[in-house]
C-alpha positions as CSV (number, residue, x, y, z in Angstrom):
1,X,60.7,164.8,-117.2
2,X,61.2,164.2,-113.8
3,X,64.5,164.7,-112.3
4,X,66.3,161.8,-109.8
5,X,65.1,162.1,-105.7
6,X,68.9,162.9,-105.5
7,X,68.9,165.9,-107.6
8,X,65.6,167.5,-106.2
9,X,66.9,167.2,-102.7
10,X,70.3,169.0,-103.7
11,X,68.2,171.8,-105.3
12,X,66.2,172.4,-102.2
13,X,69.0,172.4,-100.3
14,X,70.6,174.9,-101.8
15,X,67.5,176.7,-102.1
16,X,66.8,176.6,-98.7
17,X,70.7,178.5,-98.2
18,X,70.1,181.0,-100.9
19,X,67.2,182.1,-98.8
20,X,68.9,182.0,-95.6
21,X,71.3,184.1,-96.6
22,X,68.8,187.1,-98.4
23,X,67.1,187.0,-94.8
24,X,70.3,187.8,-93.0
25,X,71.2,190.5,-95.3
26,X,67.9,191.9,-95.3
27,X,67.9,192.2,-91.4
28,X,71.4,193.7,-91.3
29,X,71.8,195.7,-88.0
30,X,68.2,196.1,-87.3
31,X,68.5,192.4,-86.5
32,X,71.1,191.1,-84.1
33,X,70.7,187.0,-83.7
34,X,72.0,185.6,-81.2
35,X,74.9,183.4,-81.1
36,X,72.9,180.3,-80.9
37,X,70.6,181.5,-83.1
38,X,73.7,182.7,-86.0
39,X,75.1,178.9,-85.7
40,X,71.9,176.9,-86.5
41,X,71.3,179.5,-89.4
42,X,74.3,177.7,-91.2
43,X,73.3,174.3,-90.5
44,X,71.9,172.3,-93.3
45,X,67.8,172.3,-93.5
46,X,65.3,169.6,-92.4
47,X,65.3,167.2,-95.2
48,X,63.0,164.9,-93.5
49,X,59.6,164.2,-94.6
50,X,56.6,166.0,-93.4
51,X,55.1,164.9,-90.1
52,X,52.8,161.5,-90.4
53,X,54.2,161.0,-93.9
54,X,57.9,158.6,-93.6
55,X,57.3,157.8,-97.5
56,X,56.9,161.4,-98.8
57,X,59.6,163.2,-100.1
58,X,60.7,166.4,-97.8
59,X,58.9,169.9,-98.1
60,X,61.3,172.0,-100.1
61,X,59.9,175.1,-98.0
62,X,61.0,173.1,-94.3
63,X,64.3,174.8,-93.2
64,X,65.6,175.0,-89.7
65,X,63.6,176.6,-87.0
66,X,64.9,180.4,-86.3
67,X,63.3,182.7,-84.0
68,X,61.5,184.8,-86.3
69,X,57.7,184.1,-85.1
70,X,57.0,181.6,-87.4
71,X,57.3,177.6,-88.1
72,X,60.5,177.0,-90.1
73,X,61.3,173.2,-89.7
74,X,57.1,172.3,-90.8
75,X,56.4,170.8,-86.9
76,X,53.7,172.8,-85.9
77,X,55.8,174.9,-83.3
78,X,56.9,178.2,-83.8
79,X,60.2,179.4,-82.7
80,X,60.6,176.7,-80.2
81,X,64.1,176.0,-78.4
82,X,65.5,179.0,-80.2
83,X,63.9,181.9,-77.9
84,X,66.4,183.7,-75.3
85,X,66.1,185.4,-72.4
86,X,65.9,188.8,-73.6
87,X,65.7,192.6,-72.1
88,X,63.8,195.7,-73.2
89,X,65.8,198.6,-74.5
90,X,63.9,201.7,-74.4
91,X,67.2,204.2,-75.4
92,X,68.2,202.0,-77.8
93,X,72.0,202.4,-76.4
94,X,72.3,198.5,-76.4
95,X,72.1,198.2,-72.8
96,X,68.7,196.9,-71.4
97,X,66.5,196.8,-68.0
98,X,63.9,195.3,-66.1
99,X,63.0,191.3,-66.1
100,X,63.9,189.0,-68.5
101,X,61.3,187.5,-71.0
102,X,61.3,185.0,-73.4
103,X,61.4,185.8,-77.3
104,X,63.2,186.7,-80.1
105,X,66.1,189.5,-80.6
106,X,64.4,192.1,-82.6
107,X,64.2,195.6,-82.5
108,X,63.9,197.5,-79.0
109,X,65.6,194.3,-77.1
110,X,68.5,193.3,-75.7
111,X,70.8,190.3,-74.2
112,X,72.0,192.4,-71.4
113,X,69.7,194.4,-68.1
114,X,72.6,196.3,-67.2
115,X,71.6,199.5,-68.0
116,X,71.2,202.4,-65.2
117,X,68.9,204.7,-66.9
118,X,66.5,203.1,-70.2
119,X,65.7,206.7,-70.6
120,X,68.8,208.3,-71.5
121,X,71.3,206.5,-74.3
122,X,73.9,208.7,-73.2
123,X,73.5,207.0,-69.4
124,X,74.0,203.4,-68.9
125,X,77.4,202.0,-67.1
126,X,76.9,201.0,-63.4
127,X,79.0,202.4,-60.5
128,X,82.0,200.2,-58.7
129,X,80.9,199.1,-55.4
130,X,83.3,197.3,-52.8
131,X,82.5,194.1,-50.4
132,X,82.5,195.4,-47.3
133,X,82.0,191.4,-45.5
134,X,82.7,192.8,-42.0
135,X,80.6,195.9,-41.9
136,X,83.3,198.3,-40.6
137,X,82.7,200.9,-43.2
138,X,85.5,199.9,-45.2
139,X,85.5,198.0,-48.5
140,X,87.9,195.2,-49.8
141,X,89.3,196.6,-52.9
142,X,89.9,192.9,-54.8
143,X,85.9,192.2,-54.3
144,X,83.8,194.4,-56.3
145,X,80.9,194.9,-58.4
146,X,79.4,197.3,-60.5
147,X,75.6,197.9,-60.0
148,X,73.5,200.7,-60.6
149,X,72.7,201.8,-56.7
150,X,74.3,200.8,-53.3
151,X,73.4,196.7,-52.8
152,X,73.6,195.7,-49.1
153,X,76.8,194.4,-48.0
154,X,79.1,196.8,-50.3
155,X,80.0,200.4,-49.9
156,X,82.4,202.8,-52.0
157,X,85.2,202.9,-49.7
158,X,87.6,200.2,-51.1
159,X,90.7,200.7,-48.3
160,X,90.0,198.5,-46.3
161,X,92.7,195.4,-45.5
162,X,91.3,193.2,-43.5
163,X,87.4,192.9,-44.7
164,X,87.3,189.5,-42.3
165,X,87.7,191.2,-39.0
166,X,85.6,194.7,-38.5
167,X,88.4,196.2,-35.8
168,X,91.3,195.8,-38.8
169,X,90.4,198.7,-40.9
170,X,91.9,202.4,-41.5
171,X,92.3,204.8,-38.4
172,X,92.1,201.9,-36.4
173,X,95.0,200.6,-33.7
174,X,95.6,197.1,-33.6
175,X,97.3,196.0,-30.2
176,X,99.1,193.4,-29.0
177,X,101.0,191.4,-26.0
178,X,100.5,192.2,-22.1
179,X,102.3,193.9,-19.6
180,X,105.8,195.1,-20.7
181,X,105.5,194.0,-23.9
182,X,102.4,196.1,-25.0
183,X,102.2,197.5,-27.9
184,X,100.1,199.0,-30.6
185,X,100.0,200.1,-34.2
186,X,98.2,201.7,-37.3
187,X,95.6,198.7,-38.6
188,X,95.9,199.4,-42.1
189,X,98.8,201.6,-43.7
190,X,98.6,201.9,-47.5
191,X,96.0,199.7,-47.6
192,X,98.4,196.6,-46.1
193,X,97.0,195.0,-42.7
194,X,100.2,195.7,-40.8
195,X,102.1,193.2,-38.4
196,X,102.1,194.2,-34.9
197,X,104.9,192.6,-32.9
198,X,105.0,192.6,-29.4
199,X,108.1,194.0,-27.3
200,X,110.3,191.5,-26.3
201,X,109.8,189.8,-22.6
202,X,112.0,189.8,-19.6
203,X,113.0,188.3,-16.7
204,X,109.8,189.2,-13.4
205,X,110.9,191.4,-11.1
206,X,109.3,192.8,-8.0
207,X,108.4,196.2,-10.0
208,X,104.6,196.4,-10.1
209,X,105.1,195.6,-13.8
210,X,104.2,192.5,-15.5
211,X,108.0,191.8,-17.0
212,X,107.2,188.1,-18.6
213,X,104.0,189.6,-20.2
214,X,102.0,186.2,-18.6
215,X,99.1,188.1,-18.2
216,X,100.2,188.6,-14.1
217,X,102.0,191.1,-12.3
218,X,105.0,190.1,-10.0
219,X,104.1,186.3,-10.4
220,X,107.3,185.3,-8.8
221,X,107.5,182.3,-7.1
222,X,107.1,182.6,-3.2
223,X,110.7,182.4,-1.3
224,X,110.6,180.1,1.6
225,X,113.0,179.9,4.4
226,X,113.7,177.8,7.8
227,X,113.3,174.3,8.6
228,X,110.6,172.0,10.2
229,X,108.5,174.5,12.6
230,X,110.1,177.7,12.1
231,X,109.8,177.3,8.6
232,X,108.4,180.0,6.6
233,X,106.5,181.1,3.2
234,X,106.0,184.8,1.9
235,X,105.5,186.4,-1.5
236,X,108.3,187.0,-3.0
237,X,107.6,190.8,-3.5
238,X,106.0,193.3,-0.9
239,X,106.3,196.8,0.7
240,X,109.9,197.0,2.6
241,X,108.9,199.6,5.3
242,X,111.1,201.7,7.8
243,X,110.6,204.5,9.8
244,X,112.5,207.8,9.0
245,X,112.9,210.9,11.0
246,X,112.9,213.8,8.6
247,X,112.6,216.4,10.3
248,X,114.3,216.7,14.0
249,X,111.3,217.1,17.5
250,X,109.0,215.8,14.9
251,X,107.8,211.9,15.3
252,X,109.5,209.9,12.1
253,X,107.2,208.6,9.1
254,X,107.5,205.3,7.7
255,X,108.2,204.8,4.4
256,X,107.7,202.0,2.2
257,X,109.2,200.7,-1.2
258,X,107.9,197.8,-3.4
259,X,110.6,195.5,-4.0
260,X,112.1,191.8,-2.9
261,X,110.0,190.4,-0.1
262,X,112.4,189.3,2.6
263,X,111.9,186.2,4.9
264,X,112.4,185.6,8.5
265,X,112.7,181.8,9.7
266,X,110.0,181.1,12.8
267,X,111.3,180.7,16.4
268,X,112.4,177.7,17.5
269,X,111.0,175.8,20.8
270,X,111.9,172.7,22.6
271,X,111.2,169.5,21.0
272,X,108.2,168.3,22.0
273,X,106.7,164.6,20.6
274,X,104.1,165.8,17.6
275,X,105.3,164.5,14.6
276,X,106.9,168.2,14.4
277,X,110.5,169.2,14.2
278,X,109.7,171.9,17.2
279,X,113.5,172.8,17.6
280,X,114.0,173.6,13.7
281,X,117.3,171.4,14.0
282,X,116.0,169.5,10.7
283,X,114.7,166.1,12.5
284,X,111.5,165.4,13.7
285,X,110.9,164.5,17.9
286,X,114.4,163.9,18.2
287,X,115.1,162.3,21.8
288,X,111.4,163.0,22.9
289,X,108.9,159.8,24.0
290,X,105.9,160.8,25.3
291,X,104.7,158.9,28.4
292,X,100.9,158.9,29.3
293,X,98.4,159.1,32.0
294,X,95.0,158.3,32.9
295,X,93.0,161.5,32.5
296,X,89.5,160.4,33.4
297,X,87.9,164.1,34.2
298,X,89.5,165.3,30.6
299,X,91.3,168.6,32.3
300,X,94.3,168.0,30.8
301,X,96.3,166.3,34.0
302,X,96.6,162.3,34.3
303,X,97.1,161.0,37.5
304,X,98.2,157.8,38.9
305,X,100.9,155.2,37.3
306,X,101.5,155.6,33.3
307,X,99.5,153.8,31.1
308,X,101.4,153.6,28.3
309,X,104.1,155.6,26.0
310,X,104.1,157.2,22.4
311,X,104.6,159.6,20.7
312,X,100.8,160.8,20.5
313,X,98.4,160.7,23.2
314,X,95.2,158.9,22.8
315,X,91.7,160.0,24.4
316,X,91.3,159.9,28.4
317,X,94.9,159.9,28.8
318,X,97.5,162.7,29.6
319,X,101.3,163.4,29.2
320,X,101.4,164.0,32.5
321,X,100.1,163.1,36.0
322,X,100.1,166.2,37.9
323,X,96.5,166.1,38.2
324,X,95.5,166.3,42.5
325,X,91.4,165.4,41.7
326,X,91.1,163.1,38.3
327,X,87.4,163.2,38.9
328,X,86.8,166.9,38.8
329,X,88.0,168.9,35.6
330,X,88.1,172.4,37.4
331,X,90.5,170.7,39.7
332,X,93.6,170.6,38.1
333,X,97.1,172.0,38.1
334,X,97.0,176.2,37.3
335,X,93.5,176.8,38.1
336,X,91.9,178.6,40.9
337,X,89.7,177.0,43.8
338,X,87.2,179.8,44.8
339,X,85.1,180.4,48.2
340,X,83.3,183.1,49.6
341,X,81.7,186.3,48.2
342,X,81.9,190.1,48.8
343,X,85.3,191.0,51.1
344,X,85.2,186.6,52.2
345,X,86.0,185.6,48.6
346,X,89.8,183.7,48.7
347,X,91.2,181.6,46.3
348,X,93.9,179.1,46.2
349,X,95.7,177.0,44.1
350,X,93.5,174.0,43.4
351,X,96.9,171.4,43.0
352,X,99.7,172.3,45.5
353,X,102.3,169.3,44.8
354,X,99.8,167.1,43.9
355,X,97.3,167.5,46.4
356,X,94.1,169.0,46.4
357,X,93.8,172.5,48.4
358,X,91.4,173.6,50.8
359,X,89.9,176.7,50.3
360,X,88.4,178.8,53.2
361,X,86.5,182.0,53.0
362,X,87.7,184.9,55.0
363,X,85.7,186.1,58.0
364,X,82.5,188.5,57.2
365,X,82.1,191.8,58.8
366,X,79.3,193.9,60.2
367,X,78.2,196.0,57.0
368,X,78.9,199.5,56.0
369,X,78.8,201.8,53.8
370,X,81.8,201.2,51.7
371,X,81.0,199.7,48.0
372,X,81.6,196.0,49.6
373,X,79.7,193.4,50.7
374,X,81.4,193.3,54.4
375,X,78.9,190.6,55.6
376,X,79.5,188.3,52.7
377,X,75.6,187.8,51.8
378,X,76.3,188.9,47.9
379,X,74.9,192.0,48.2
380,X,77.0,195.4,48.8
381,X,75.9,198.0,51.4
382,X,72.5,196.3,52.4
383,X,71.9,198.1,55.1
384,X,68.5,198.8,56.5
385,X,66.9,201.1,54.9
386,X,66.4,204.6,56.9
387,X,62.4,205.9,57.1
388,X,61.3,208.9,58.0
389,X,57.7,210.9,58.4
390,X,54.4,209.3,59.0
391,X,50.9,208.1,57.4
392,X,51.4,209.9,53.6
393,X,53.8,211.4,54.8
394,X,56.3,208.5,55.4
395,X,59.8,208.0,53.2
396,X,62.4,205.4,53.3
397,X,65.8,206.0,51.5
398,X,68.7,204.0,51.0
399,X,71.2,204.1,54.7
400,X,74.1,204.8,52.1
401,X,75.1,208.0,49.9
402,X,77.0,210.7,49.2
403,X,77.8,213.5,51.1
404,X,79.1,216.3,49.5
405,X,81.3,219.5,50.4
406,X,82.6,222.4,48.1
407,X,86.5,222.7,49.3
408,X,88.6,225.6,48.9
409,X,91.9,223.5,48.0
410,X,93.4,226.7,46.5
411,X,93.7,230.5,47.1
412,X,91.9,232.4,44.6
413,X,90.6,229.3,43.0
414,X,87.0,228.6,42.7
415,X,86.0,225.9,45.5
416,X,85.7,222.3,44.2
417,X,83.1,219.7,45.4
418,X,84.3,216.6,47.4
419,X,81.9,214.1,47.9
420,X,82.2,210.8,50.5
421,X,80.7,207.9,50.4
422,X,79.3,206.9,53.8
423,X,76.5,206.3,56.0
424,X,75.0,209.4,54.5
425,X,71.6,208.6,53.5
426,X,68.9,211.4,53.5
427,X,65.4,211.0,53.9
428,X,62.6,213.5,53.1
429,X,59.2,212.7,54.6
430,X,56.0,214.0,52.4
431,X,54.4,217.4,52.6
432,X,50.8,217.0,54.5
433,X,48.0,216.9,52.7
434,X,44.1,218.0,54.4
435,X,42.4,214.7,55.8
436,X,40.0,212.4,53.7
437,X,37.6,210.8,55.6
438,X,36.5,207.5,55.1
439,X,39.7,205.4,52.9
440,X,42.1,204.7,55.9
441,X,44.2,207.1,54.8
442,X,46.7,209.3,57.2
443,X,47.3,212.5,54.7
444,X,47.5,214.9,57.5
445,X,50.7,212.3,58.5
446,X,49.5,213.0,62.3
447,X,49.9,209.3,62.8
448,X,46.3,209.0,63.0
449,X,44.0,207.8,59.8
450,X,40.4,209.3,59.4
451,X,40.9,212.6,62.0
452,X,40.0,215.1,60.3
453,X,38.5,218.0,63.0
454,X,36.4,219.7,60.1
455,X,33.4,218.8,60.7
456,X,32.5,220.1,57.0
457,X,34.5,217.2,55.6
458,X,32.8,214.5,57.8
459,X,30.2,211.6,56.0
460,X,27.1,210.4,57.1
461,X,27.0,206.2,57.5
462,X,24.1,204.1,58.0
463,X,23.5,201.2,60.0
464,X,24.3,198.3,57.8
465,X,23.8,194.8,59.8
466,X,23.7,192.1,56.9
467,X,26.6,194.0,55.5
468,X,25.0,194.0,51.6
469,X,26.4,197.5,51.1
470,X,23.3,199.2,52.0
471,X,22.3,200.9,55.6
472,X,18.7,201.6,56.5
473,X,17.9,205.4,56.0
474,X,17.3,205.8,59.9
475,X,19.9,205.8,63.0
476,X,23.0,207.4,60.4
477,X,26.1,208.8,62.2
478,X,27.9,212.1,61.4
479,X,31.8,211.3,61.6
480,X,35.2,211.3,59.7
481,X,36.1,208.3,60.7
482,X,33.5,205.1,59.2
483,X,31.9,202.7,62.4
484,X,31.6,199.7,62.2
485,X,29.0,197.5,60.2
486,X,27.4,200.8,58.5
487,X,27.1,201.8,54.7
488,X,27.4,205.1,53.1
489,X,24.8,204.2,51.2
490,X,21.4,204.5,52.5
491,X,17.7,202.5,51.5
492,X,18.2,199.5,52.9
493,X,14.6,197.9,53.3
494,X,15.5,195.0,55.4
495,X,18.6,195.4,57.4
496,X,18.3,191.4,58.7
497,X,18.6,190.2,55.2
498,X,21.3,190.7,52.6
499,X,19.4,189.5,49.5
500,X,17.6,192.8,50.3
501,X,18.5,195.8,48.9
502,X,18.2,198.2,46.3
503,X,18.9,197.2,43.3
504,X,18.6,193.2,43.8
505,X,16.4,191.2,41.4
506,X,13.0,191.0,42.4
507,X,11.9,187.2,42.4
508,X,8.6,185.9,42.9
509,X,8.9,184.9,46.8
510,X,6.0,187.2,48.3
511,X,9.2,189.6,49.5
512,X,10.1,193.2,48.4
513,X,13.6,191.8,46.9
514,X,14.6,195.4,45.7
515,X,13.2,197.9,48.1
516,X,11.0,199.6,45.9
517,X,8.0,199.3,48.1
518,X,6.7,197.0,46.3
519,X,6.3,193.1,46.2
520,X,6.8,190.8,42.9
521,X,6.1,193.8,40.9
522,X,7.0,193.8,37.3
523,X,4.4,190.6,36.4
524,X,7.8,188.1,38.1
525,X,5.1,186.2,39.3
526,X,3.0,185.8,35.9
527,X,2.8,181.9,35.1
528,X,2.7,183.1,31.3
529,X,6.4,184.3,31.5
530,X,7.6,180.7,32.7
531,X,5.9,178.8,29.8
């Protein structure tokens, strides 16, 4: 007898939990489920119907899929959505390596990858490593993490209390303020970042030292002192100097000391009108107007009836009108009118009153030899020159020089050399040389060119008509001195004709051109050579 749908689903139910349970206790510690795995172990089975049949009653055998490699819930899937990421252990301490991989906790595998040596049960806990974030060498000891070897970013060392700035950090001095209020201390003590506080600031003084730690030494204000043109601005600090005598016949030495600068008011002038308080009284051109005047040369001097008043002057005018020559600028109150050169130079004053000066040179002299030009040509002691000797042998030297005596000026001193300057000019003629016949030329310095009486040195010259350089080889003279219209140069073939002589180019013209002897030689007359 059949028994109600009802009942049969209650029995597999409780079937399906009977054999659940023997499973579990069968495993025992051999088989560690996971958590996710332990909590759908205790829901109810399946109790739908078998895949592609809605009207059939469930497959007592169908239970909820667990990861044990094979097809619980009747889907045609084994173990799936119930593997984990799972990690081999090798040691069997628990504690796994290497990469994850999806499957089933069994034997040999763990949850965890966290061990440091799978070889060695005994070995598996990691080592403490500190964030070191600012790479000074020195750990943050709140930011840790254990890992089996160094990672990058961490080291051992966790003293470090600042780990956001790489110059905070044991050992190291952490500074602070400027000037007078500098100061330093220990980084880290204790591992605490420590507060440095800077020394209190005072008033600047002129010390060298920056006192109101602004970043700038002796910044005080500059002191100023005096009114309208004599007023005057200095630093307010500088080297107060003064001379000292320290030691008596000895010349005194100045010493200086850095302190408060001191300030001395400008002199005062008379007023004058330039928008300037000249006489430092505190008011600007008091009882001053200036009256001007035409200045049409632009020397500085009007002249002539004013042309107006203010208290500036415009262009081409003047404050005054003391000018004796408005045309000419070097003529002008205070400058000099010049005349004359050497000793006839004079000046006068170019304005005498108003008028314009004359200026007349001073009489010239004869000249001599005295370092001035006496006759007022702009040359000093240009005398003629003094000459001496003759033909080669002739010299001319300067008419002025030195003459010069050794003077006894003391008994049993050595003499000492006075010299004068004077009409002392020497002249030294040329030593004589042995006559050269023939170049015009007096070396003998007889006074006579070309007279030698050596007969041995004489030349032979040729007649030498047509004056082409060449003399006919007959009729030649024996003499020092060169005749007229002869050559020294012989072989002249036709004395009448200076397109005759050796050397000329021969032509074709029936006539011995070159003196060889011969006429139109070389083929010049060859009618082949013109075509």
């Amino acid at each position: 007898m059949s028994r109600p749908p009802e009942t049969r689903a209650r029995a597999w139910r409780l079937s399906q939990s009977v054999l659940i349970l023997l499973t579990a206790l069968a495993v025992g510690p051999v088989f560690a489920a996971p958590a996710s795995s332990a909590i759908s172990s205790q829901q109810e089975p399946n109790l739908l119907p078998p895949p592609g049949c809605p009207d059939c009653e469930p497959d007592p055998e169908c239970v909820a899929e667990i990861c044990d490699g094979e097809d619980n819930d009747c889907d045609g899937q084994i173990d799936e959505g119930v593997k984990r990421n799972v990690y081999r252990d090798v040691d069997g301490d628990g504690h796994g390596t290497g990469a994850a991989q999806q499957g089933c906790l069994d034997h040999g595998w763990v949850l965890n990858n966290n061990d440091c040596n799978d070889a060695n049960a005994s070995i598996w806990q990691a080592g403490r490593y500190y964030r070191d974030a600012d790479g000074d060498g020195y750990g943050a000891p709140g930011n840790w993490i254990d890992s089996c070897g160094l990672p990058a970013g961490y080291v051992a060392d966790a003293t470090d209390c600042n780990d956001g700035n790489s110059t905070i950090k044991p050992g190291a001095i952490k500074p602070c303020g400027q000037g007078a209020c500098a100061r330093s201390v220990q980084a880290c003590v204790n591992g605490v970042e420590q507060a440095c506080v800077p020394y209190a600031a005072s008033a600047e003084i002129c010390d060298r030292i920056d006192n109101n730690c602004n970043g700038q030494v002796d910044d005080l204000p500059p002191i100023s002192c005096g009114t309208g043109a004599c007023q005057r601005t200095v630093a307010a600090c500088g080297n107060i100097c003064e001379w000292v005598v320290v030691q008596d016949g000895k010349p005194p030495v100045e010493f200086c000391e850095w302190g408060d600068n001191a300030c001395t008011p400008g002199v005062a002038k008379a007023e004058t009108c330039n928008n300037v308080d000249d006489n430092c009284n505190g008011t600007i051109d008091d009882g001053v107007q200036l009256t001007y005047y035409s200045d049409n040369d632009a020397d500085g001097y009007g002249a002539g009836a004013p042309i107006g008043a203010g208290c500036s002057v415009p262009g081409g005018a003047s404050s005054n009108s003391q000018d004796c020559n408005d045309s000419n600028y070097a003529v002008k109150p205070g400058a000099l009118k010049h005349c004359g050169l050497g000793v006839c130079a004079a000046s006068v004053q170019a304005c005498v009153n108003g008028a314009e000066q004359t200026c007349i040179p001073r009489p010239s002299q004869p000249e001599i030899c005295d370092k001035s030009d006496n006759d007022c040509n702009g040359q000093v002691d240009d005398l003629p020159p003094i000459s001496c000797g003759q033909g080669a042998c002739r010299r001319t030297a300067p008419a002025c020089g030195e003459l010069c005596e050794w003077v006894e000026t003391h008994d049993g001193k050595p003499p000492v050399q006075v010299c004068e300057w004077g009409e002392h000019g020497t002249c030294t003629p040329g030593a004589p040389t042995a006559e050269v016949c023939a170049n015009g030329l007096d070396e003998d310095c007889t006074g006579f060119s070309d007279d030698s009486s050596n007969s041995a040195a004489w030349l032979t010259f040729y007649p030498d008509q047509d004056h082409d350089g060449y003399g006919t080889s007959w009729g030649e003279t024996t003499t020092c001195r060169q005749p007229a219209d002869t050559s020294r140069a012989p072989g002249d073939c036709d004395d009448t004709r200076a397109d005759m002589k050796p050397g000329a180019a021969e032509v074709c013209d029936g006539i011995d051109n070159n003196c060889s002897g011969t006429l139109d030689e070389s083929g010049v007359c060859d009618q082949s050579l013109c075509q």
